[in-house]
N, C-alpha and C positions, 0 to 999 in steps of 0.2 A: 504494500500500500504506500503510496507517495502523495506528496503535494500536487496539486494539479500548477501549470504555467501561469495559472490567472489569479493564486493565492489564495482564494477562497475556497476551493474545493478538493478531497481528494480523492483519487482514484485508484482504481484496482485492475491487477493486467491480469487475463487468463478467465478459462471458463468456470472454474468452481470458485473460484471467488466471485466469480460476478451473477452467477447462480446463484448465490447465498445472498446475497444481496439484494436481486430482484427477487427470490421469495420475501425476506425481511422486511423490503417496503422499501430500502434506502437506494436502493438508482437511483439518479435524477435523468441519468441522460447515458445511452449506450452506443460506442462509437465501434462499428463490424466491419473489420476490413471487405473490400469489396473485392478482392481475389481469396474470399475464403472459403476452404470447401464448400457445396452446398450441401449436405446435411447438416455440419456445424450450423450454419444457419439457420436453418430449419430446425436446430435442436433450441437454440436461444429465442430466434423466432418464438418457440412454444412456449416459453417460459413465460415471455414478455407478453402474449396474450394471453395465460393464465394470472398474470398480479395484472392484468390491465394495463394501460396507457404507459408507456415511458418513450420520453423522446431519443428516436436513434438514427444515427448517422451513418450511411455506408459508401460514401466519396471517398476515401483512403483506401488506400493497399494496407497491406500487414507491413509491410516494409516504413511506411510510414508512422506507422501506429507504434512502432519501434521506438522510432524517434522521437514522437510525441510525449511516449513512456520512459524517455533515457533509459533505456535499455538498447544491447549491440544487434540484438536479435528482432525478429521480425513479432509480429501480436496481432493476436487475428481477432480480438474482443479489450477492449479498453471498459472500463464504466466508472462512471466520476460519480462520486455521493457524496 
C-alpha cells in the first residue's frame, strides 16, 4: 500500500488487495490496465458489480500502471482508497 501522486489518497497494487477492498467498501476509484488478460477482467469486473458503482479506468497498459505504482514491474489492477 502506498501514497497515491496527489497526496490524499492511497492505493493498493494487485488483485487481492484490491478485492479486499472492493468487498470492504473502501475503493474509491479502480485503475485496469487495458492490455490485461480478459478474464482478469472479467474476474474484477465481477467484483465491482457485486459492491456496486466504483469509478474505473482502463486507458493504461500494465506497463504504465507500473509507473504510476513506482514499482519496476508492470500492474494490471491499481485501486486508490
Amino acid at each position: 500500500m502506498q501514497q497515491s501522486s496527489d497526496g490524499g489518497s492511497t492505493m493498493a497494487v494487485g488483485f487481492n488487495q484490491s478485492v479486499k477492498l472492493i468487498r470492504s467498501g473502501k475503493a474509491q476509484k479502480i485503475y485496469l490496465a487495458s492490455d490485461a488478460d480478459r478474464f482478469f477482467i472479467a474476474k474484477v469486473k465481477d467484483e465491482i458489480r457485486k459492491a456496486g458503482y466504483i469509478e474505473t479506468d482502463e486507458s493504461m497498459t500494465a506497463l504504465r500502471l507500473g509507473e504510476m505504482a513506482g514499482i519496476e514491474v508492470p500492474a494490471a489492477i491499481i485501486t486508490i482508497y
